[in-house]
N, C-alpha and C positions, 0 to 999 in steps of 0.2 A: 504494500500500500504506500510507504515511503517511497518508492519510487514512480506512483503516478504519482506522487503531489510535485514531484522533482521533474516529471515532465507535463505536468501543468505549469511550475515557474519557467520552463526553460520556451511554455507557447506564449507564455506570458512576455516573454522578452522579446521575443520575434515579434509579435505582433507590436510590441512599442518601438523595434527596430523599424521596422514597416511604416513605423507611422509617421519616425524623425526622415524616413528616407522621402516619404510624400514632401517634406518641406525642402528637400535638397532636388525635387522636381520643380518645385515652383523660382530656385536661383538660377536656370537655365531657362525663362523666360528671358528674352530680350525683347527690343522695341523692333518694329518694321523696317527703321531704316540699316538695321545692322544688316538687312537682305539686302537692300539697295530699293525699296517700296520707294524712296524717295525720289527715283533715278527718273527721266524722263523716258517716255516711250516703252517700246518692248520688255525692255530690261529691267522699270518700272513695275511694268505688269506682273512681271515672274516673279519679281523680287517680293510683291505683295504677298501675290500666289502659292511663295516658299516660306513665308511668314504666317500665312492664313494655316497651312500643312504642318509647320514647324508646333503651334501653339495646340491644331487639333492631337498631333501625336502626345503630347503633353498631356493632355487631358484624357488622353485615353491610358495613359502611362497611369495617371494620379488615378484613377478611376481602377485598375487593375490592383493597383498597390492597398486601395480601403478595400475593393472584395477581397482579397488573400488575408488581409489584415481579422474582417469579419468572419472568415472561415479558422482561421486561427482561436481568433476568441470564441465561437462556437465550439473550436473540438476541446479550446481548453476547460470547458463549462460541463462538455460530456466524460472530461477525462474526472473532473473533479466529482461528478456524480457518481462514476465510476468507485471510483475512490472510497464518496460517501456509502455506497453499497458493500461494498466486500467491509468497511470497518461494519456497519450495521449486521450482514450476515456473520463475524466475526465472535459480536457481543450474543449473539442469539445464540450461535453455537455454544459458547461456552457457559452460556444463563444452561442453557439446555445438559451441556457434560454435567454439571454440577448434581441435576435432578435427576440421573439415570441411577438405578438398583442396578446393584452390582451384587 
């Protein structure tokens, strides 16, 4: 049983690893003109274009990073129930040894 709680701290950490790295997505936003959005003509338009592309990957990145994050804190909620079962069946058994004729 000490070792699910040990790997409930250990989904516990991941998932707050998960959650500092969502912030380390959001320092890789730049502005448009780092594309060249500002540029005139063609070169303008792509540069928009790779800026518009650049921010949706982004967000599809943050967006991956909370459901893994979610799935994490899920199985560490079932590890923990886990956990709270086998101690419960634990004490039952042994309420139970105590009462057997021998």
């Amino acid at each position: 049983m000490d070792d699910l709680i040990t790997v409930a701290r250990a989904l516990d950490d991941a998932a707050e690893k998960l959650a500092a790295s969502a912030g380390l997505l959001h320092e890789a936003v730049s502005d448009a003109a780092s594309f060249g959005a500002d540029a005139a003509g063609h070169a303008g338009e792509l540069g928009r274009t790779l800026h518009a592309q650049w921010i949706s990957a982004l967000d599809a990145r943050r967006r991956e990073v909370d459901e893994a994050r979610d799935e994490l804190t899920a199985l560490r909620a079932a590890v923990v129930d886990a956990a709270a079962g086998y101690a419960a069946t634990d004490v039952s058994v042994a309420a139970g040894w105590g009462n057997e004729e021998r």
